[in-house]
N, C-alpha and C positions, 0 to 999 in steps of 0.2 A: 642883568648885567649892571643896568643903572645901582642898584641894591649891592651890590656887591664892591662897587667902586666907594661909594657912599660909607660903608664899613670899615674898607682897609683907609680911607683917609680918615676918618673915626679913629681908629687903632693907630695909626703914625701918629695923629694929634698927639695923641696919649704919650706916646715914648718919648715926642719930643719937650712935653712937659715933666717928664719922671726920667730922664735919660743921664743925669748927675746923678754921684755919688751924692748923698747927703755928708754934713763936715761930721768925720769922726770924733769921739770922746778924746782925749788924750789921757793915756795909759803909760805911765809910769814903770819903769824894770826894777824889782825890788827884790830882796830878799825873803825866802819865805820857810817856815819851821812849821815841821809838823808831824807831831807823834813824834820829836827828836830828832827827826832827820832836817839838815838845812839844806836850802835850794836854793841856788843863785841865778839870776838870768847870766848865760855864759859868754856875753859879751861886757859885762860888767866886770871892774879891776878889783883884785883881793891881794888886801894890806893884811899882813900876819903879825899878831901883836901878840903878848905872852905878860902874866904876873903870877907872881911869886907866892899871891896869895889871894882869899877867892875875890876880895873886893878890895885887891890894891894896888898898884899903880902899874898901868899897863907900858912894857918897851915893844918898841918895834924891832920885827925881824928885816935883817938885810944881807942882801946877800953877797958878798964877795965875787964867790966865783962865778954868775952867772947874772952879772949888775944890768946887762941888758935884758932877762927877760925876769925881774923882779921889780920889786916896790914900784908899782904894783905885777902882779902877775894875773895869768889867765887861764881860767881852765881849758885846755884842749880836747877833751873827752866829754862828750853828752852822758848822759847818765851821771854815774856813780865815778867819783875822782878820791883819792887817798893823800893827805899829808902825814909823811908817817916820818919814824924816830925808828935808828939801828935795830937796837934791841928792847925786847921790855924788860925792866923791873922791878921787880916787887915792893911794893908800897910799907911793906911790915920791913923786912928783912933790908930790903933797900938793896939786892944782890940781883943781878940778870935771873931771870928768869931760863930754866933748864928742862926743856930742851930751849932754844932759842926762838924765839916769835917776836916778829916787828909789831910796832906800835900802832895803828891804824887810825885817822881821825877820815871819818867819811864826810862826803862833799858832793852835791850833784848839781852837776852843771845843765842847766836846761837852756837850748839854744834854740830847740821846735817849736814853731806855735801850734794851738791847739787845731783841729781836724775837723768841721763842721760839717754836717748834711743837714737838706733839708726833704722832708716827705710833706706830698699832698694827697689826700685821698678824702674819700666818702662822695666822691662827685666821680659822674661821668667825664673821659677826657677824649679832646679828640685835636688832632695836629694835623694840619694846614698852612703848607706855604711858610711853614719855620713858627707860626705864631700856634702855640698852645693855649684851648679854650677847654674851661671848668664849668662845670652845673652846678646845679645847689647842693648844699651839702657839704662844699669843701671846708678839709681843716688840713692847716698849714700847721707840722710839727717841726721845730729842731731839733738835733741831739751832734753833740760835741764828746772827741775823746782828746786826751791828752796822759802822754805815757812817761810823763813824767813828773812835772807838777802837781800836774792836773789841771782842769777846768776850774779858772775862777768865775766866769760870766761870758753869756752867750747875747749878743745883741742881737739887733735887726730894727731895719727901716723899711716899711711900707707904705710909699705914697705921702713920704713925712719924715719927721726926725729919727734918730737911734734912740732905742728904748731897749729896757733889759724885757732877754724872751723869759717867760716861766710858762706859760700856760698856750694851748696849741691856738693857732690864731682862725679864726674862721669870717670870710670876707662877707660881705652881705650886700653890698651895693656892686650893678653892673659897671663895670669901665674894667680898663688896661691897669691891673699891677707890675708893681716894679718892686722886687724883695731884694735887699741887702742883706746878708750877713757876715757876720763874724763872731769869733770866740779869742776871750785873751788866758791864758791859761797864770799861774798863783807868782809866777818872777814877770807879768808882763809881756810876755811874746804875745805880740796879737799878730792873729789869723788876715794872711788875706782876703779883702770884701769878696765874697760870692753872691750872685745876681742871679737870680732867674724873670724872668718877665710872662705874663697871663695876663687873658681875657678871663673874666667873670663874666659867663652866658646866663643869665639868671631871666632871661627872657624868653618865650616861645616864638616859633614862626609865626606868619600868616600866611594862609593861604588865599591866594587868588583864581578864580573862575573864568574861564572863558569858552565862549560856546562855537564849537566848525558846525556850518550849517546854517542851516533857514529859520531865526527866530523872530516869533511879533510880538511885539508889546513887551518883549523883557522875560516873559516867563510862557508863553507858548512856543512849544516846542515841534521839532519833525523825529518822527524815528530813523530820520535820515542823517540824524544829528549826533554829533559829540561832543559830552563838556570834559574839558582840559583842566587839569588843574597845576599848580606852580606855587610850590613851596617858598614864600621867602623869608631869610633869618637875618640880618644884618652881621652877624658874629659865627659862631659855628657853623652856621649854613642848614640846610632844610635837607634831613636825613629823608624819609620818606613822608610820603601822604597816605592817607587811609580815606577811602571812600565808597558808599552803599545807597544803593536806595531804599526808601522804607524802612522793611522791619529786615533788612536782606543783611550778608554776612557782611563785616567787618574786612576791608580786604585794601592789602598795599597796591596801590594803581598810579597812571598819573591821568588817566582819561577813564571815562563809561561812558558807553555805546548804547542810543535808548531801544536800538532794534526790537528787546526782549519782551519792552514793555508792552500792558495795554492800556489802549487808550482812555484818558483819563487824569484823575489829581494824583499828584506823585510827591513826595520829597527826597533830597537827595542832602545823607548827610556827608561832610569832608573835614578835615583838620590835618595837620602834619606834626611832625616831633623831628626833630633838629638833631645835630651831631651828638650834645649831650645830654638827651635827654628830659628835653623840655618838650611837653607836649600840648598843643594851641587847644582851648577849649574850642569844643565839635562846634561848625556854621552850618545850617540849614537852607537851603534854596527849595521854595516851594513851588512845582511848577503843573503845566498841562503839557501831556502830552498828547499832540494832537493825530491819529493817523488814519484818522478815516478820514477819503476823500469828498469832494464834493459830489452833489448828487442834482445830475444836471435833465432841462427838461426842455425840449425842442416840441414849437408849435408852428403850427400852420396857420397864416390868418388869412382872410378872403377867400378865393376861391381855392375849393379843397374837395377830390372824388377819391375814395379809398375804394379798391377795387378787391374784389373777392381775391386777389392775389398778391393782398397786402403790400400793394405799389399805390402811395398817394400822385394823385394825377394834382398838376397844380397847373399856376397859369401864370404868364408877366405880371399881371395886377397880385397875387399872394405873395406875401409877406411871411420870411420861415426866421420866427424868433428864436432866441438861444435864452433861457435863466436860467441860474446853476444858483445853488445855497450848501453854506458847509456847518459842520456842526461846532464850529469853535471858532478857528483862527479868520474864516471868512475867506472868501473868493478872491483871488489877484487875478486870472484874467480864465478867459474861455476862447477854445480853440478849434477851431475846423478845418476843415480838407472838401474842396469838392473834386469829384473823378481823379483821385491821384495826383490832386497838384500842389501848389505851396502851400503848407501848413500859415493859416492867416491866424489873427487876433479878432475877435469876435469886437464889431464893434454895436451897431445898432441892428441889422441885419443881415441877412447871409445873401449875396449875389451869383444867382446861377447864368447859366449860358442862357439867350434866349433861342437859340434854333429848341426845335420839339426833339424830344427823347430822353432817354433812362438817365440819371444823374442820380449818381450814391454821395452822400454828408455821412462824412468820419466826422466825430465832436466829442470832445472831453474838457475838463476842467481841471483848472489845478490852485490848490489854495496858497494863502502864504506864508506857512510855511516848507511846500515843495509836493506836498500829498498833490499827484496825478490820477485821476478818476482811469477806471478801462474807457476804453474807444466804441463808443456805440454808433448805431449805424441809421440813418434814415434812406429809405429808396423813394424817388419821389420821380414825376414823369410828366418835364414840363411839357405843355400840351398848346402851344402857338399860332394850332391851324382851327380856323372854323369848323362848321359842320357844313356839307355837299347835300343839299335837297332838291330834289325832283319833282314836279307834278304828273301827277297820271291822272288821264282821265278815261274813265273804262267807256264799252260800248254803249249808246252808238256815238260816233263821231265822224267827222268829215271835213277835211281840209279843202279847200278851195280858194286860191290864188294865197296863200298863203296867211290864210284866216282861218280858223278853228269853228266847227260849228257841232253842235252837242243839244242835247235834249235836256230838257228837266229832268229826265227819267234818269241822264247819264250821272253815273258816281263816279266823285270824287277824291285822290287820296294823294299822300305823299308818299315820298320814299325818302329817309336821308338818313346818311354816313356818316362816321368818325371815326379817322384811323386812330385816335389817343385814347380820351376818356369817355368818348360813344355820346351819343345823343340823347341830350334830357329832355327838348321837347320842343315840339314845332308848332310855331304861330301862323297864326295866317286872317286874313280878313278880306270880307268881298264887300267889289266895289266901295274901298275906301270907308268902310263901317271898321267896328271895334275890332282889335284883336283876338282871337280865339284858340285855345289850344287845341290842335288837335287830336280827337282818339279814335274816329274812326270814320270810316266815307261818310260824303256827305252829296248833298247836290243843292241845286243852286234855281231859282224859280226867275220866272219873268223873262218875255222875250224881250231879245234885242242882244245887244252888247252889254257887256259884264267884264270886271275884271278880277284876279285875285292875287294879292299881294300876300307874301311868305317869305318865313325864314325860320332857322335852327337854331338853338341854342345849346352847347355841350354839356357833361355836365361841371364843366368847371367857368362856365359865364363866355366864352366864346362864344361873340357871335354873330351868325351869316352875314353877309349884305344883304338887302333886301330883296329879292326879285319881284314880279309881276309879270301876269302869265293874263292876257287877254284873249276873249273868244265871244263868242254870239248863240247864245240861243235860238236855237228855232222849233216852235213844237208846231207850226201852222204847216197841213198837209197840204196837200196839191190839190188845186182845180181843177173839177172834173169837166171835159165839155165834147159834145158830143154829134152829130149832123148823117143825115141819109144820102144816099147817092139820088134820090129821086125824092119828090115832095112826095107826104100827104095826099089819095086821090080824094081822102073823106073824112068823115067822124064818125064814131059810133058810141051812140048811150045805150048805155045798160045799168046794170042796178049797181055796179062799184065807177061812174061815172061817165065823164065824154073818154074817147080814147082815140087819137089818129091810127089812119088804117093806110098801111103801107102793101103795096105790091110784094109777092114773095122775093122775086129775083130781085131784090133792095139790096141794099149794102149799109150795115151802121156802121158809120166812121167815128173813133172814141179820141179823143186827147187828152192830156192833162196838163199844165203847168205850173210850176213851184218857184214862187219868189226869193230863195236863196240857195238852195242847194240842188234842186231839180228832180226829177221824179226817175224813180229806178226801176219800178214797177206797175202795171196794169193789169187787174184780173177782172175777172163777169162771171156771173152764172146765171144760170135762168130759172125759174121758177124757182130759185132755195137749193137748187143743186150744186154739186162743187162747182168751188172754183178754180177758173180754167184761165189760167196766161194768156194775154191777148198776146200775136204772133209779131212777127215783124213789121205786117201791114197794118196792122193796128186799129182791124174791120172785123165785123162780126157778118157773115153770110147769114142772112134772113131766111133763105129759103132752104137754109137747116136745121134752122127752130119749127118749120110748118111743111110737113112732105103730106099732109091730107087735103082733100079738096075743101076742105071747108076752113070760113077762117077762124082764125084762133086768137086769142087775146093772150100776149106774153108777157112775164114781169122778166126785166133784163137790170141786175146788180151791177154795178159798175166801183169798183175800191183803187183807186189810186193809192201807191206808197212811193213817199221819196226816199232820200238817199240815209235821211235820219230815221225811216222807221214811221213817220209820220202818217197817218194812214188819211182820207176820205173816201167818201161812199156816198154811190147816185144810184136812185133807182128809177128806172124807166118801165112803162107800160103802153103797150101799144097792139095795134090788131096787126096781124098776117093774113093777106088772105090767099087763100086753096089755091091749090096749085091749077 
């Protein structure tokens, strides 16, 4: 619009500097002979004179009877007018001529001026707004009639004084003309000034570019983009635009759409041609089109368990980065989703929920200029809770007042859980020595009191609070101790030593006791024979070892077991005698 305001005060300038007549020649009314015939301009007075002889003394004619419209008089008839005499005759004989015929002297009155046109051609034309514009090539012809005189001289003024026209005029510099002309025909009549007024367009448009859409740096582009383009002429105005990419066809547009393209170096050429055919040498825009997206790449740092069912187990302490890279135009921002919520701006890292469970990351990219990457997905399974371990301690064992008591012999193991990303492995250390991982039972030496201090670790670094699990060894068996209902009456040596000799109807009374857990069991046997559970009474009847009369010498076993398994063993030797 600017452009076009800028023009029509360009073109007023103009008129108002060319918008006078230039001062006419002055032109003279005369009389004019030719090929015998005379012409008069027929506002001019004619005085009738006569002599007697060819070069002698001329009288005037007057006229009596009609003194008001003579000396002078005026021809009233355009064209051809007649002064004529009664009769003629004859120059020889000097007698009327027979048949009779008037005298004729011919006379033409010429009152019209002459008729002028003008033609312009060899240029394109085009009208706007009442102002007519010309391209190159224009020539300005006259041509003049006159039907009676005839043409003596055809003028014209262009942007300047009257000058005689002969040859067709052809303009060469751009601005506003302003043509005068006229024609005066051979007694003077001149032509009224006729005026046409023109622009001389001897310029081309320009075009200008402009880009809808997401561009960087000037010449990278989106396939999401449109360049526009806008013809401007100052004078005729900007008929169409022509624009192509490449080596592609030549085509009337005012926009291209790069949708088509691929990605890559492109050029794109454009020019325009105006009302009359002025056409703008081709402008070039060399550009990228940019349309592949970026190509984005999601990591896990710290703690990180990928499980056979391609769910990363993570933890509060993992850190889930986002980089993306593009192939041209470069990155403007990165974007994610966690569980369906607001699409955020990627800034340093991604913040999930901390309670424990399944969390899906939507994350894409998008460059600058508009290229949006697809929505890819990570499943990740933040994991918040420790691991749950147990001690087991297998047989034997035995509680007592609420104290633990186990053997050497007894194995040791753990058990522990994870409801998220499972169990990587359990430490443990006795009585305050190293830690140790565990792989498989173990046991534990030395009597007394022990302790064992444990915990689990997930496998994404979870992990347990410490416990400690105390208990007491005991591997020492019971005391064996033993007494008769009746002494000893004697000794007796023999070749396996001295040996007390007890009455048959005797009674061995057997005890045992155990310093921490207490004795569960009592067995005997005699000479090597099974063994036999001592009873409630907790007596061995003598006089069931020896029913013959003679006395006998017995070996009596005695095994205590406590409540751990713990075993000892007494052996006794003594005589019975006969019954």
């Amino acid at each position: 619009m600017i452009n076009k305001i800028a023009a029509l005060l360009l073109i007023l300038s103009c008129f108002d500097s060319f918008s006078q007549e230039p001062l006419k020649p002055i032109h003279k009314k005369v009389v004019y002979e030719n090929d015998g015939d005379i012409y008069i301009q027929k506002q001019m007075p004619l005085y009738l004179k006569f002599s007697v002889e060819p070069d002698g003394q001329n009288y005037n004619f007057h006229s009596k009877g009609t003194p008001d419209f003579a000396d002078p008089m005026y021809l009233d008839t355009e064209g051809i007018n007649f002064i004529r005499s009664k009769w003629a005759v004859n120059k020889d004989t000097k007698k009327k001529k027979n048949p009779e015929e008037e005298i004729l002297y011919e006379i033409y009155a010429d009152g019209v001026p002459p008729t002028s046109k003008i033609k312009l051609s060899g240029a394109s034309h085009f009208e706007r707004q009442g102002i007519d514009y010309y391209g190159k090539g224009l020539k300005i012809s006259l041509s003049s009639m006159d039907w009676i005189s005839g043409v003596q001289k055809t003028y014209f003024a262009m942007n300047g004084g009257y000058q005689n026209y002969n040859v067709s005029i052809s303009p060469d510099i751009e601005k506003t003309y302003d043509v005068y002309y006229y024609s005066v025909d051979n007694v003077g009549n001149v032509e009224n000034t006729q005026m046409i007024s023109f622009v001389s367009d001897l310029s081309p448009p320009s075009t200008a570019k402009y880009f809808e859409g997401r561009v960087y740096e000037k010449n990278i582009l989106s396939p999401n983009s449109r360049i526009l383009f806008t013809g401007v002429d100052g004078l005729s105005g900007s008929k169409e635009t022509h624009a192509y990419f490449d080596e592609g066809t030549d085509r009337i547009t005012e926009s291209l759409s790069f949708k088509d393209l691929q990605d890559g170096e492109h050029t794109v050429h454009y020019y325009s041609i105006d009302n009359v055919g002025n056409e703008e040498i081709k402008k070039t825009f060399d550009f990228y089109l940019d349309n592949i997206s970026p190509k984005t790449e999601i990591m896990i740092s710290g703690d990180r368990h990928k499980a056979s069912s391609n769910v990363n187990y993570i933890s509060p302490r993992s850190t889930i980065t986002l980089t993306s890279q593009d192939n041209k135009a470069g990155v403007e921002a990165i974007y994610y989703q966690v569980n369906g919520g607001r699409v955020s701006r990627y800034g340093e890292n991604i913040i999930l929920p901390a309670s424990s469970g399944l969390d899906t990351i939507v994350y894409n990219a998008e460059d600058r200029v508009g290229n949006m990457s697809e929505d890819e997905y990570l499943f990740v399974h933040m994991d918040n809770d420790p691991p749950l371990t147990n001690i087991v301690f297998g047989e034997p064992q035995f509680y007592k007042s609420q104290v633990l008591y186990i053997r050497s012999a007894t194995r040791i193991k753990f058990e522990a859980v994870d409801n998220h990303s499972n169990v990587n492995k359990t430490l443990f250390a006795i009585d305050e020595g190293q830690n140790n991982i565990f792989e498989q039972e173990f046991t534990v030496n030395g009597e007394g009191i022990h302790s064992i201090s444990y915990f689990s670790i997930d496998n994404v670094n979870n992990e347990e609070r410490l416990k400690i699990e105390r208990f007491e060894i005991d591997n020492s068996p019971p005391s064996i101790n033993y007494s008769f209902s009746v002494q000893s009456a004697s000794r007796v040596d023999d070749d396996n030593g001295r040996f007390d000799v007890y009455p048959n109807y005797s009674v061995m009374f057997v005890s045992a006791t155990d310093r921490d857990v207490g004795t569960e069991n009592l067995y005997y046997s005699v000479d090597n024979g099974s063994l036999m559970q001592l009873d409630s009474r907790l007596s061995i009847d003598l006089s069931a070892l020896n029913r013959s009369d003679k006395m006998r010498l017995v070996r009596i076993k005695i095994i205590a077991e406590d409540k751990l398994g713990n075993k000892s063993e007494r052996e006794v030797q003594l005589y019975i005698d006969g019954i």
